[in-house]
Structures are given as C-alpha cells and as structure tokens.
N, C-alpha and C positions, 0 to 999 in steps of 0.2 A: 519740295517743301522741307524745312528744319526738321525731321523727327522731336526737337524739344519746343515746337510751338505749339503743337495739337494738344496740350489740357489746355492753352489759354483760348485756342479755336471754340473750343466745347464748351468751356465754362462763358465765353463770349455768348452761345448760338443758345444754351439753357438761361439767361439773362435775358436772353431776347424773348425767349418762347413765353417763359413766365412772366416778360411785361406786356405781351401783347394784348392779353384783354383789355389792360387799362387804358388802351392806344384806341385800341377799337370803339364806333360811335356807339353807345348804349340802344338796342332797341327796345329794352323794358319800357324806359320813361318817356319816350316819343310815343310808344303806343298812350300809356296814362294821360298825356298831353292832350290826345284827339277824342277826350271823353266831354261830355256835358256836361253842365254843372247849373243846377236850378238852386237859385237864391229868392229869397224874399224875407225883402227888408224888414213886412210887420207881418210874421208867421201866424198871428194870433189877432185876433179882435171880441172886443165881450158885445155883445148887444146891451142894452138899458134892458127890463123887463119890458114883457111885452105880453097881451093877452091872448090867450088861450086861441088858437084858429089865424092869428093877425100872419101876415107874413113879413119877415124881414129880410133885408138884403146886403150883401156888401162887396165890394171887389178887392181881390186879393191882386198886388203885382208880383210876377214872375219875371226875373232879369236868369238871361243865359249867362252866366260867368265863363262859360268852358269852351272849348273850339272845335266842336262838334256839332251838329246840330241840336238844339232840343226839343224833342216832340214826346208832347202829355198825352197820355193816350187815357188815364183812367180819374175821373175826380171823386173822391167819397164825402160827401157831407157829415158831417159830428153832430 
C-alpha cells in the first residue's frame, strides 16, 4: 500500500463510523409505534338535570388508534 494514502484510508473509515447511526434502523420509534392509543370522539357528555336518586346512563366510544393491543382495566365515574 502507498504510505501517502492512509490519512485518506482513515479520514474515509471516520466518515463511515460517524455515519453509521443514521444508516442504522431506528429502535426507539418502532418501539413507540407498538403502543396503544385510546381515542374518543365525544370525551364528554352533560346530562339534562335530573332528580335527586333517578339514575342516568350513557355510552362512551372507545376506538384503538394504536398497534397495540388496548386493554381498559380501570373505569372511574365523575
């Protein structure tokens, strides 16, 4: 080999090392990708007044946006 090629060998193989990350497939954002994601359209609803004892009722939807499973484990009434 030339003795005057090896700075261009070097500065070649430090080019390379320092672009490899960006070559590389990201695992951060594939994990984020495989998370769930709970939507609902009407997060809120008023009831009309209602008397003291009566009971009221209403159904909330829940859409999975995310590519994960979603599994509700806990519901709190307000």
């Amino acid at each position: 080999m030339n003795p005057n090629r090896w700075p261009i060998f070097l500065l070649l193989g430090c080019g390379l090392a320092l672009l490899a990350p960006a070559w590389a497939p990201a695992a951060e954002p594939a994990a984020a990708d495989a998370r769930p994601l709970a939507v609902a359209p009407a997060p809120s609803f008023t009831f009309e007044p209602v008397y003291d004892g009566e009971s009221v009722q209403h159904d909330f939807a829940i859409q999975n946006r995310g590519k994960a499973d979603l599994q509700i484990q806990k519901v709190n009434t307000g």
